[in-house]
N, C-alpha and C positions, 0 to 999 in steps of 0.2 A: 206776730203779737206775742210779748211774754205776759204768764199768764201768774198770777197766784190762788191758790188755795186755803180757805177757812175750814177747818173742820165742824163740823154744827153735830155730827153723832155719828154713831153705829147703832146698830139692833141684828140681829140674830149671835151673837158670839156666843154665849151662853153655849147655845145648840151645837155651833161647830168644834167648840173645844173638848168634846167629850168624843175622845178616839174609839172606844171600844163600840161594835156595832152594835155588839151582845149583850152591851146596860142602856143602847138608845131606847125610846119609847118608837112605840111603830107610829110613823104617821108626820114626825119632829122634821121641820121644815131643816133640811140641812145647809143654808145660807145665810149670807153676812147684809142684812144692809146696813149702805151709807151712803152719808148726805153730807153736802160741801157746799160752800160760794164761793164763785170763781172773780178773780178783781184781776184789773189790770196790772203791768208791773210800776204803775202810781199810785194804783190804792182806788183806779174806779171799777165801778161795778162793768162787765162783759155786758153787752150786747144784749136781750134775748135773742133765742134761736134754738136750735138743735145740733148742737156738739157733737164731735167724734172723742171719743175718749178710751185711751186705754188702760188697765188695771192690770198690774203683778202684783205677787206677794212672794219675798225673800226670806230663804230660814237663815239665821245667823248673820253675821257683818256687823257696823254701822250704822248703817243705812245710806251710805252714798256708795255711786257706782266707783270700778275699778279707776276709772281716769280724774276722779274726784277726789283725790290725795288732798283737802284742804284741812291746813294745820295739822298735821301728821293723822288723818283720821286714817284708818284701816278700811279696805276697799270693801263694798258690799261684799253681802254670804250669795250663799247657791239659789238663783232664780229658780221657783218650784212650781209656778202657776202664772199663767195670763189668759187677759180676756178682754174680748175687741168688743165696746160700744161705736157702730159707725153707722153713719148714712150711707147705708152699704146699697149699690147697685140691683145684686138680686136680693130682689125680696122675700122676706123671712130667715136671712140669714144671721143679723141681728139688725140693730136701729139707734140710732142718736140719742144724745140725752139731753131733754127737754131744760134747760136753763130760762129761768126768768125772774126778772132782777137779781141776777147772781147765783139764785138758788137753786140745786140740784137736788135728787135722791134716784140711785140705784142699789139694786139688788145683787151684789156678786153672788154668782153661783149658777144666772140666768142663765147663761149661753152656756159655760164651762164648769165642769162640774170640778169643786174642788177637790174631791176624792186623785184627780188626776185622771187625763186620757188624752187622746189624739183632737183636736179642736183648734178650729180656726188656722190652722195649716202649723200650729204649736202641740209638740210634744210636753205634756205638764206632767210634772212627776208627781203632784199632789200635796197638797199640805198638810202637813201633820200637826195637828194646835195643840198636842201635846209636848211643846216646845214653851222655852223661854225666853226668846227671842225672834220675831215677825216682823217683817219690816212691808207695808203697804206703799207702791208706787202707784203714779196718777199721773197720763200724759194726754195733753190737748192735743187735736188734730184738726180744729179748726171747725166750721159750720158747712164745707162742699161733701158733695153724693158723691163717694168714689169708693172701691172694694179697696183702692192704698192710698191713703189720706194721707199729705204729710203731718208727719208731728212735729211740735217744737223740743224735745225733748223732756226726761224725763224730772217733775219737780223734785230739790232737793232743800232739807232733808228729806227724805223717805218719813213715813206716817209708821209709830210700832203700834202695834194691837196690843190690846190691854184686855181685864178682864172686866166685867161685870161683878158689885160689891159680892152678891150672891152667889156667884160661879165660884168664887174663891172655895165656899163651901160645898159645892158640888164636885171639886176637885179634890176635896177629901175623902168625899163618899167612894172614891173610885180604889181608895185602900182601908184594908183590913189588917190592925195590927200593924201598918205599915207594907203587908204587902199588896203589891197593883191583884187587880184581875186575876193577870196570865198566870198568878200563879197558882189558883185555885180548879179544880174540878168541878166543872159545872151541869146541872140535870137539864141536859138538854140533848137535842138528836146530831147537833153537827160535831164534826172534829175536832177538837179542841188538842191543837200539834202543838204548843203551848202549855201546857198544863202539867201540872208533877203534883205526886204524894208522895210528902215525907214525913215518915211518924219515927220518933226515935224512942225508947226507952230511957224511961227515969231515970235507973238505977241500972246495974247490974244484974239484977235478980229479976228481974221486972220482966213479964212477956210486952213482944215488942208490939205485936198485932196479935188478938184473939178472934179470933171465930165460933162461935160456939153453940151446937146444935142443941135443938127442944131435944126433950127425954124422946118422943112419938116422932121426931127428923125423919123425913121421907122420900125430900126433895134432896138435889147437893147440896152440900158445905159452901161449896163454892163451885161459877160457870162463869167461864169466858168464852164470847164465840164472837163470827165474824160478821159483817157488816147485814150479814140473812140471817143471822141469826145459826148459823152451823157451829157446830162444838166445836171448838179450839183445843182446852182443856177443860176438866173438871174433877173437884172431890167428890165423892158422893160420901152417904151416908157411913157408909164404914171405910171413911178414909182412904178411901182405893183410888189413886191417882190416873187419869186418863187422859194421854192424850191423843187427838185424830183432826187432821184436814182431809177430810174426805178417805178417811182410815182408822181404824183404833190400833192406839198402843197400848196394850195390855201389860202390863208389866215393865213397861220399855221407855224409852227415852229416844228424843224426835226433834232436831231445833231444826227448823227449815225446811224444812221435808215434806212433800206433799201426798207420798204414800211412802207403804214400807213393803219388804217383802220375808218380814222376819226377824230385821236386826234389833239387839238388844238397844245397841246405839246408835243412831244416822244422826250426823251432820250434814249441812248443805250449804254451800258459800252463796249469798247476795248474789256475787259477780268474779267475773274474771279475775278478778285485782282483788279482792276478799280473799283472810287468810280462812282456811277453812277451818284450822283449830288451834291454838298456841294453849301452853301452858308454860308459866314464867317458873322460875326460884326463885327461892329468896336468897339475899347476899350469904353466902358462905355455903349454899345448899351443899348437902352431903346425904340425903334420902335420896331415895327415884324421882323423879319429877313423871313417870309414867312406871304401871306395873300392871302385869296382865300375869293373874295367880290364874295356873291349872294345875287343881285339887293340890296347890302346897308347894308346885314347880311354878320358880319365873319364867312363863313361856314368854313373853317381852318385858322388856325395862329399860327403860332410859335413867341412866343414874345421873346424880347429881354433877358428877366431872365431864358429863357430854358423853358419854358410849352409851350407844343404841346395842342392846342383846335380845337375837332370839332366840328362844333353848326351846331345843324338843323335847317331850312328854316322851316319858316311858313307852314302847311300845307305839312311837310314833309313823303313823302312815301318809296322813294326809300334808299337804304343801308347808312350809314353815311359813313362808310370803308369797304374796299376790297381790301384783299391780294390778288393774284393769281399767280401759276406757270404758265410754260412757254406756258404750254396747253390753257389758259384761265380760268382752274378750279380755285374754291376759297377753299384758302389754310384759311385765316382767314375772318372773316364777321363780322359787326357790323349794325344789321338793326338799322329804326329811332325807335323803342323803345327802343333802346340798349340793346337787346338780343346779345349774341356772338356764335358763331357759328366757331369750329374749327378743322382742322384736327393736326396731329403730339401731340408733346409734349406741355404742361405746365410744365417749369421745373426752379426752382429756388432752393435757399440753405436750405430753411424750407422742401423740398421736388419735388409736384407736381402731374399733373396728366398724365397718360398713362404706355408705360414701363418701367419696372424697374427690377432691379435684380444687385447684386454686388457678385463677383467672388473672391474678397478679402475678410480678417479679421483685428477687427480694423482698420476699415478704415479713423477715426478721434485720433487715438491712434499711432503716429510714432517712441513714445516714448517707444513700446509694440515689447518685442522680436519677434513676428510676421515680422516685420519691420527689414531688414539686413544694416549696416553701414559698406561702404566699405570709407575710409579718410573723414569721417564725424563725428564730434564731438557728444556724445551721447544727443540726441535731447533735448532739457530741458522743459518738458509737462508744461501748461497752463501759456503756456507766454502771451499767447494775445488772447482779444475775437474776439469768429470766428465770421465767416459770418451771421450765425444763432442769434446773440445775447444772444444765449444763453450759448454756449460750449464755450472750449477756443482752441487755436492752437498749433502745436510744431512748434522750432526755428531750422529749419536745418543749418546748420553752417559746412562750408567745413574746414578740417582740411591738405588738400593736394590739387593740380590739381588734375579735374574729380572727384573728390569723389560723392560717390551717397546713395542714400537709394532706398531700393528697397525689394519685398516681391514675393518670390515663392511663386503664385497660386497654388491650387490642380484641374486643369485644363490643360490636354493637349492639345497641339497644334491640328488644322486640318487646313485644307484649308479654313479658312473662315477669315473675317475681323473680327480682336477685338477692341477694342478701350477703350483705361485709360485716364482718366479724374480726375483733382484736381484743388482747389483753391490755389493760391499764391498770396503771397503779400509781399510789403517791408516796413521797420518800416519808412523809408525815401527813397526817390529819387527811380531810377531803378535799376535794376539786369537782365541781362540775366540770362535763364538755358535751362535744355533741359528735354525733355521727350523722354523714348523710351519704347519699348516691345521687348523683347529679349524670346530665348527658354532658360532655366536652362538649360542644357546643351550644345547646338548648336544653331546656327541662331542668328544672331545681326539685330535688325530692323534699321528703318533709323529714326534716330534722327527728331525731332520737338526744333526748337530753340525760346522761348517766350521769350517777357519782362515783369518782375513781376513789377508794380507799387506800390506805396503806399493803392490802394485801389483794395480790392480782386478782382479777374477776375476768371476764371473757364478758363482751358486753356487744350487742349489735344491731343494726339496724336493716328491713327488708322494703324494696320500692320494687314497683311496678313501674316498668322503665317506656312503655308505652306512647309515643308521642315523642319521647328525645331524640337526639339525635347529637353524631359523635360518636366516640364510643363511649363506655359505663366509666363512671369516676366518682370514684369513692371518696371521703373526706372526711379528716382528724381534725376534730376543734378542739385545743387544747384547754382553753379555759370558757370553750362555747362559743356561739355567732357573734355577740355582743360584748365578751369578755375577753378578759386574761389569765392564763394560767400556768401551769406546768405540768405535764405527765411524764410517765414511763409507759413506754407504747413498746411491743414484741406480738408476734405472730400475729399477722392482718390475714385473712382469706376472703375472697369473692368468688362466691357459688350462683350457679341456676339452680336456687335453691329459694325454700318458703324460709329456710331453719338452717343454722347454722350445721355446715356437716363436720365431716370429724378430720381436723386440721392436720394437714401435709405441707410440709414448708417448700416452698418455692425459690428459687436462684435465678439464673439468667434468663430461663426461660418459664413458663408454666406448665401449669400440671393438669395432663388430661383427664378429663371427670373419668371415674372409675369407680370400683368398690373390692372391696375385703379388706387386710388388714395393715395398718400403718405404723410406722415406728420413727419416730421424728430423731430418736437415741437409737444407743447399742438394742443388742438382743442377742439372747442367750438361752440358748434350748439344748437340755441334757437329757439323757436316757435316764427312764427307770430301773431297767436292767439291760443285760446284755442282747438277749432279745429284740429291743423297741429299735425303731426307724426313727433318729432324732429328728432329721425333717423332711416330708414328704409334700412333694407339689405337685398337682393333681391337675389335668384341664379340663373342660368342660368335654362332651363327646362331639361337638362343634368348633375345639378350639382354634383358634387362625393367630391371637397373637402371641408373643414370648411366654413360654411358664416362668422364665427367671429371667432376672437384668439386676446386673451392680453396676452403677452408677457413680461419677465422680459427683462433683460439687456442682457441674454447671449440667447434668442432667445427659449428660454423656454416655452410652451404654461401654462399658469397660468389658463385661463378662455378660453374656445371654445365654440362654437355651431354648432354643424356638420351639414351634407349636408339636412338631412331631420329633424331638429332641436333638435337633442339631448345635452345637455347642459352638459357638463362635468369643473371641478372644481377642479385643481391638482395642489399638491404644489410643488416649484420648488425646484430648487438643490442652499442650500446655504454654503457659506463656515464657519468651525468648529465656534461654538457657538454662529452664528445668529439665532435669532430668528425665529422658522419655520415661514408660511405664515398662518395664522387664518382667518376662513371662520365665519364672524358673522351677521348672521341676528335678526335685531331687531323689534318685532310688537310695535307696537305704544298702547301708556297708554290706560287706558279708563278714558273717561270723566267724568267731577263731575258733579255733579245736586240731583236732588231730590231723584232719583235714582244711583249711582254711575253705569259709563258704564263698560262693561266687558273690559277685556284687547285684547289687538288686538291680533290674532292670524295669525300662521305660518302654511301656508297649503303646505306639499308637494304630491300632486295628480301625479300618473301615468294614463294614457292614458287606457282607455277597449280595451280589445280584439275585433277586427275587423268582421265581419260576415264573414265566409266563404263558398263555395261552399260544402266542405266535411266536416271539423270540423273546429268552429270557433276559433277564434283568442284567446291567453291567455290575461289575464290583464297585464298591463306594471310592471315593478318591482323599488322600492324603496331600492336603497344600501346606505348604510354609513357606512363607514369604519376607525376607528381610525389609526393612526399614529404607526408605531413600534417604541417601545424602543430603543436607541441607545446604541451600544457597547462597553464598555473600562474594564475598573479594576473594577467596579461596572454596570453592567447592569441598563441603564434607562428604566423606566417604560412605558410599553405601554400609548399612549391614550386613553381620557376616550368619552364616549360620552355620554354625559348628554343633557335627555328631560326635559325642565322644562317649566309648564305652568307659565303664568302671573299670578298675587296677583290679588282678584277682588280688584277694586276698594272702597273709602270707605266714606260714607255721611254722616251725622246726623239722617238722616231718616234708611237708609238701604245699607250693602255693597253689594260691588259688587261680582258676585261669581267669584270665582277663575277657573283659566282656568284648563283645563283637557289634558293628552297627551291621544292620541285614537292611536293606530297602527291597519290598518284598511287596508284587502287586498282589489283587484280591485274587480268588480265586472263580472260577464261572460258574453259574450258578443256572440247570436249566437250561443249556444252550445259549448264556449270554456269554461275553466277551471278555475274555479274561483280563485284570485289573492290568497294568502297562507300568514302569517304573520309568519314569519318562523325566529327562533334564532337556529343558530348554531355558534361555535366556529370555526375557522382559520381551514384550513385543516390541519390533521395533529397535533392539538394544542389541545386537547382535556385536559382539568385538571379538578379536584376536586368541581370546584365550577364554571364552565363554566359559569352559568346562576343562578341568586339569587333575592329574595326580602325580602327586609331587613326593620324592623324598622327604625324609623328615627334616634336613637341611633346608627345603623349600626349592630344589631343582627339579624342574617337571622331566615325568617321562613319560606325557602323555599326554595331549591339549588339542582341543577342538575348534578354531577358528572358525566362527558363523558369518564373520566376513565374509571369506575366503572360501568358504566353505573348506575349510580343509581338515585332515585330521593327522597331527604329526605326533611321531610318534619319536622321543628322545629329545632333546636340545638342540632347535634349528640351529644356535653358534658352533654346533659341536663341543665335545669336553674328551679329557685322555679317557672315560670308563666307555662310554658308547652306551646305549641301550638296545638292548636285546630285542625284536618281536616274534615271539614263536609260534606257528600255528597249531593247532590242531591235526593229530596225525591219523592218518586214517591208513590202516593196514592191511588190509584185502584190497586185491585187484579191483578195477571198475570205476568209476566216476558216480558221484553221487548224484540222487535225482530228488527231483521234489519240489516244492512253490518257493521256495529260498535260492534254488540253482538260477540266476540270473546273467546278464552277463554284465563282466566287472566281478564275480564271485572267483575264490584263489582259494585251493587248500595244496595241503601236502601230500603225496602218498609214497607212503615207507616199501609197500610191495612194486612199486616202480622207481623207486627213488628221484619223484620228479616232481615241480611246482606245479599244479595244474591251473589252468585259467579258463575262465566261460568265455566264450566272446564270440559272437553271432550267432550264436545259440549254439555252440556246438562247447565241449572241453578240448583245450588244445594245451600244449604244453606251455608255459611262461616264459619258456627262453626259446625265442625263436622258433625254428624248426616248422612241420608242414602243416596247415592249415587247414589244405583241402584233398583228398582223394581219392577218384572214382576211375574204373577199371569196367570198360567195356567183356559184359559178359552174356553168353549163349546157348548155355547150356553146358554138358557134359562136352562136349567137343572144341568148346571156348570160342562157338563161330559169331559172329560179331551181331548183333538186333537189326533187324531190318532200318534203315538209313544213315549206316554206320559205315554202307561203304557206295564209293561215287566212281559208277561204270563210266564207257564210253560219252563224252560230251565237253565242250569247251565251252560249257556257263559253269560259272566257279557256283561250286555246290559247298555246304555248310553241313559240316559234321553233325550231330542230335550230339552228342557230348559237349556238356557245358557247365562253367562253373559263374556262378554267382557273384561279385564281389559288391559287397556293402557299401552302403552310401558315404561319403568322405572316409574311404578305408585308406584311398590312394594318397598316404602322405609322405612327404621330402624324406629320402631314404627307403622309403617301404623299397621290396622288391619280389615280384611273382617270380617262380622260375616254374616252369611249364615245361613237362616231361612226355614225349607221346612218340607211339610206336606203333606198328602193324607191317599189313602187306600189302604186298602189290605186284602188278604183273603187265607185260606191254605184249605188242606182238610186231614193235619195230621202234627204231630209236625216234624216243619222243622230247617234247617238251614240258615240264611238269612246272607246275607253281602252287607252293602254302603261303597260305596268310596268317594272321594271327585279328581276331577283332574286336573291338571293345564296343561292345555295343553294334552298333552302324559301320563304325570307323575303325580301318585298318590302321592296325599302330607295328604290325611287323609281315616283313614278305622276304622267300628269297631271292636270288641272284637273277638280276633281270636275263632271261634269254636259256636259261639252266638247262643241258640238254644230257637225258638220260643215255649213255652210251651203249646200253643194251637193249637187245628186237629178243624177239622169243622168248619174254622173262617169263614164269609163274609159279606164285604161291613164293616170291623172294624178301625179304625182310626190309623196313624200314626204322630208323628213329630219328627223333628229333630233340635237339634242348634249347632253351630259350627263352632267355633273363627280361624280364621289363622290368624297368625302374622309375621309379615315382620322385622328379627332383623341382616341383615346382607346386604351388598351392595356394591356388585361386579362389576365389568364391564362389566358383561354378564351373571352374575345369583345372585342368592338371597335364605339365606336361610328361612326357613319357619317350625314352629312350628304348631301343630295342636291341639284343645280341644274342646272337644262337648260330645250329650250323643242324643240318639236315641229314642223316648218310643213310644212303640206300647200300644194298648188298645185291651181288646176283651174283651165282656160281663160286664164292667164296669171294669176290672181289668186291672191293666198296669205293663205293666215290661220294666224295663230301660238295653241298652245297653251303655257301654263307646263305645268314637272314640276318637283317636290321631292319630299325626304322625308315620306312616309305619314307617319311617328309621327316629333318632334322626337326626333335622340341614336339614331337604330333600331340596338339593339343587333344584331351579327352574330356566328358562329362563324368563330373565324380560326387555331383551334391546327389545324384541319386543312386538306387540298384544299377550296377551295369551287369552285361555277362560275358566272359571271356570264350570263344568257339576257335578252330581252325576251320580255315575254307581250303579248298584245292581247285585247280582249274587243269584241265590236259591243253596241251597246244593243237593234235592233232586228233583226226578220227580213227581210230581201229578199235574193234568189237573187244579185242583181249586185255583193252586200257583199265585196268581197274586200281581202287586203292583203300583199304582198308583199313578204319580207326581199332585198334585192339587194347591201345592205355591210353588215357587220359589223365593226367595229374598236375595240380596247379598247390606251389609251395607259399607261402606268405614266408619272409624273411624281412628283419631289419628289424625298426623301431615301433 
């Protein structure tokens, strides 16, 4: 059913239109009533019954709702109030409105107060009837019991509230002079946060406010205190000014302070964000804008053109300045010498000093895919110089709202405060943007909103990265989330930090958190006198890492000096066909004069071995290492490393001499090990010519193949000159002895005029000749050792004289000749036989059948000679030839037997020690058969 509505009245307006609480009468019923008839949409009377009805009240509009545009009206103002008449379910919560024959009356205000609150499940903001415009809505809901009644909607037009004839003048009463209330002081006990006193002077001459005490004033001039009634300030009777919050100021001055402990002056800021004290100029100032007179000296002043001065007092002792936090402690100090003295950071765009560390790459590079651009035009590198004066900046430039730059760390989140830090600037005027720290893949921190001016600022934002996850990512809003703009963006850093620390620029890699001192520029440190140590770097008595490192661009150590000062010198990584990094040291000329000076020389000294409790220390070691050749379709050559002494110098009188290279090991220290001057080739790399010295033509006469191991000495082609190798000559008789006598050792000796050579441990001569020889001896009578000689018996008995020969001695050409002699005696004609044996195996015998042609011999002479030869060379034996011949004597006559080889080729064992013996056998028995060894002698000849 649509419904219409007659207005028939109001009654309370009067009451409601009077806003101020403070001029209501206590008791003034603060509601509206009104009363209507409700007709059909043909003009008949409704039903009786009990209505659902609901009431707003709109400030401002029309009066019709927004979708109610009819004939251009302007859509209702700001709904500020409603209130539900219904046949509501539970009961008490409100009730219908009684209609009969059309006629209604309610009271708004019943259910909801119009002041405004929470009601009926509506938030009302309240109505203010100190307005000119109200607009009353009225909607039917029909006669059913329901808590949500439909409505038919709301009637339009909307109803305006008007006043009351008399209100009109009650609405006057509410100003003075034309001004409301609020702007009066009123005698009462509430706050009145509203309220001003302004009294101004007539004239010029005129006092503006007087106070003015009885002749008998006893009490203050004047008291302010606080809400208890506690003294604030006060005049008193002879003008003496006080102020105290739970303190007096006697004499003193106090804005915010809640006690003192002294000072002439305290300040105290509201809050954080409170400046604590400004003082302005005025345009063109040329006075102090601050001046601190002691007794006649500016001990401070801030003049007019912006310099801050503090001057010391005569005879000054105590501090010039003092920071201090909130403890009292001193955060900065400046005594009267003007020493400084400070905790935290020195931190500016050259660098600074304390901690530091950056968690980004290219951090002055935004122009560096490092760097991600999400609606930001690709940055355009060294548009403007940075802060530093030296570097230049990129131009961030939004291409969309929000766009950003921004760079994943390799740093995950934890529970701790990070903090990004960068300079911006604008080429003119301001810019907002924003900063944030976000996780790569979770977590959005909470934005930081700066203004970038024309002149750079250092500006930053700190998150608790707790919960993200990803790593840390920072982000450049150039004109903010929501915006567009353009900056100058230069040095970003990202610390585990609360606070920004004192900025180090970052390259390809980052920079491990640390602390002392930083220099993002040059640096230049001069002595005072000749005296001073221009720079000393000191380590801790703990220290483990470098005291020094030079660095290239990408963070490369060039130059170190480690923790207990070893000096290392390494070249860095540069990109295809820059020039490596060249280590050159230069000694200085030598001077001219009567004598030309020698050339300055380059000493590199390693350290001695240290003394030690069990064995001492070795001498320190001296490396240099050439550069590798570089690889493509032609191999580059290794580098070379060239010693070259200085040219002497050179006079008219006399040159100078020429300098010398010495490679000279350390020397022992202690019982350690003397230093070693030692050349070996690259592991692994061993070639033909490892090590050489060469003519100055570049012909060697002297090269060490680690191949081959060999060492040749002259030009293996040959050449017409030859080269010479001489030994060392040693001139006294004897052979040398000692831990170097090995065999393969060869010297010369001038007192025998002979090559000498070691070889099985013994010295033998080098050219040939005899190797071994041992001489059966008996004493003074030369009679032979007991089993030296083999009586009566026909078992071949084995001489004790024996020679030794070395393992693979027996090579193709070798030749033993074996020399032996004695006596012997028969006592009828016999049968005799010699052997020769190597080892086990007989490799020489005489003449099968040999018969001695003398009976009754004794005490008659024998010799023997007899060649073996070595013409074959196995892996484990060796054949062997034999020739020689036997001759006895008796009565001056002699008769000769042959020896050879038993079996043609008699193979022998030669990979080990063999030993060479004679054996003898008699054919027959008589008692007088004897035969006696008295020489023994075995010659090495051949190869």
């Amino acid at each position: 059913m649509v419904f219409g509505l007659i207005l028939v009245g109001m009654t309370g307006i009067i009451t409601a239109l009077v806003p101020a609480p403070a001029l209501a009468a206590a008791g003034i019923n603060k509601t509206i009533g009104f009363q209507g008839r409700l007709l059909t949409a043909t003009g008949a009377v409704v039903p009786d019954g009990n209505y659902n009805l609901k009431f707003k009240i709109y400030q401002d509009g029309s009066g019709r709702l927004a979708s109610d545009a009819v004939d251009g009206a302007t859509p209702a103002g700001t709904l500020m109030w409603t209130e539900l008449w219904q046949n509501s379910v539970a009961t008490g919560s409100s009730s219908g409105v009684t209609v009969k024959n059309g006629y209604f009356s309610v009271t708004l205000g019943t259910y909801c107060v119009l002041a405004g609150s929470s009601c009926q499940g509506n938030s009302n903001t309240g109505v203010s009837f100190n307005q000119d415009t109200l607009w009353l809505s009225m909607d039917v809901g029909g006669t059913a019991v329901s808590n949500t009644p439909t409505y038919d909607g709301e009637m339009l037009p909307m109803k305006r509230l008007t006043s009351a004839v008399y209100a009109l003048q009650a609405d006057n009463a509410n100003t003075l002079g034309g001004l409301t209330s609020s702007g009066f002081i009123q005698n009462t006990a509430t706050v009145q946060t509203n309220a001003n006193i302004a009294i101004q002077s007539v004239a010029d001459a005129s006092v503006t406010l007087l106070l003015k005490e009885r002749a008998t004033q006893s009490a203050d001039i004047l008291r302010v205190t606080d809400s208890s009634n506690v003294l604030i300030f006060d005049i008193d009777t002879f003008g003496k000014l006080h102020q105290a919050y739970a303190a007096t100021f006697d004499g003193a001055v106090g804005i915010g302070m809640a006690s003192s402990s002294g000072e002439q002056l305290r300040v105290a800021v509201a809050s954080a964000s409170t400046v604590g004290f400004a003082v302005y100029g005025s345009t063109g100032q040329t006075a102090d804008l601050i001046n601190v007179d002691a007794e006649g000296t500016k001990a401070l002043n801030y003049t007019g053109a912006g310099t801050l001065a503090v001057t010391a007092g005569s005879g000054q002792t105590a501090d010039l300045l003092q920071v201090k936090d909130t403890t009292g402690a001193n955060l900065l100090k400046v005594d009267s010498g003007g020493n400084q003295e400070g905790t935290g950071y020195i931190n500016n765009g050259y660098g600074g000093v304390g901690q530091f560390g950056n968690l980004l790459t290219y951090s002055e590079q935004f122009d560096n895919g490092a760097w991600t651009k999400t609606s930001v035009t690709a940055p355009t590198a060294d548009t403007i110089v940075a802060l530093d004066g030296q570097t230049t900046a990129e131009s961030l430039a939004d291409s969309g709202s929000g766009g950003s730059v921004s760079q994943t760390s390799g740093t995950a989140p934890t529970n701790a405060n990070y903090t990004f830090s960068v300079w911006l600037k604008t080429a003119s005027g301001t810019q907002p943007a924003d900063l944030r720290i976000d996780g790569a893949t979770t977590g959005t921190g909470t934005k930081v909103t700066v203004t970038a001016t024309s002149t750079w600022q250092r500006f930053s934002v700190t998150q608790n990265t707790n919960g993200f996850t990803g790593n840390i990512k920072p982000l450049i809003f150039p004109g903010g989330t929501a915006g567009s703009g353009t900056v100058h963006a230069w040095g970003a850093q990202l610390v585990l930090a609360s606070v920004p620390q004192v900025y180090v620029r970052a390259t390809a890699t980052t920079v491990a958190a640390g602390q002392g001192v930083v220099s993002n520029g040059g640096a230049f440190i001069s002595s005072l006198n000749a005296t001073d140590i221009p720079l000393v770097v000191q380590g801790s008595p703990s220290q483990s890492g470098d005291l020094l490192q030079l660095q290239n661009s990408s963070a490369t150590s060039l130059f170190k000096v480690g923790a207990v000062g070893g000096l290392t010198i390494a070249e860095a990584s540069f990109g295809a066909g820059a020039a490596p990094v060249a280590l050159s040291v230069t000694g200085a000329g030598g001077g001219t004069g009567v004598t030309g000076g020698a050339g300055g020389a380059i000493s590199l000294v390693t350290g001695n071995g240290a003394n030690g409790t069990t064995n001492g220390g070795a001498g320190g070691a001296v490396t240099i290492t050439a550069g590798n050749g570089g690889s493509n379709s032609a191999n580059g050559a290794g580098g070379t490393i060239t010693l070259a002494a200085g040219n002497g110098g050179t006079t008219a009188v006399s040159g100078g001499n020429g300098g010398s290279v010495i490679l000279q090991g350390g020397a022992a220290q202690g019982g350690g090990t003397v230093g070693k001057v030692l050349v070996k080739p690259l592991a692994n790399a061993d070639s033909t010519a490892a090590f050489q010295v060469q003519k100055a033509g570049g012909a060697a006469m002297f090269a060490v193949d680690t191949t081959n191991q060999a060492v040749i000495v002259g030009t293996p082609a040959g050449d017409s000159v030859g080269t010479v190798l001489q030994l060392g000559v040693k001139s006294n008789a004897g052979d040398p002895a000692g831990g170097y006598v090995v065999d393969g050792a060869i010297y010369y000796n001038s007192s025998t005029d002979s090559f000498r050579c070691y070889n099985n441990s013994f010295w033998v001569s080098c050219i040939g000749g005899m190797r071994y020889s041992q001489t059966s001896q008996g004493g003074a009578s030369n009679n032979p050792p007991a089993g030296d000689t083999v009586g009566n018996t026909t078992t071949a008995t084995t001489f004790a004289e024996s020679y030794s020969v070395p393992a693979n001695d027996c090579i193709p050409g070798r030749v033993y000749r074996i020399t032996a002699g004695g006596l012997w005696g028969d006592a009828a004609t016999s049968v005799f036989t010699l052997k020769v044996l190597w080892g086990a195996t007989t490799v020489a015998v005489t003449d099968a059948g040999a018969t001695l042609n003398y009976a009754s011999q004794t005490a008659q002479y024998w010799h023997a000679q007899i060649m073996l030869t070595c013409f074959t060379n196995a892996s484990a034996v060796t054949a062997i030839e034999a020739t020689g011949q036997v001759f006895f004597n008796a009565n001056n006559v002699g008769q000769v037997m042959g020896i050879g080889t038993s079996v043609k080729g008699q193979a022998v064992t030669t990979n080990s020690s063999q030993t060479l013996k004679l054996q003898v056998t008699w054919a027959n028995l008589s008692a007088s058969n004897t035969i006696t060894l008295r020489t023994y002698v075995v010659e090495s000849m051949g190869p």
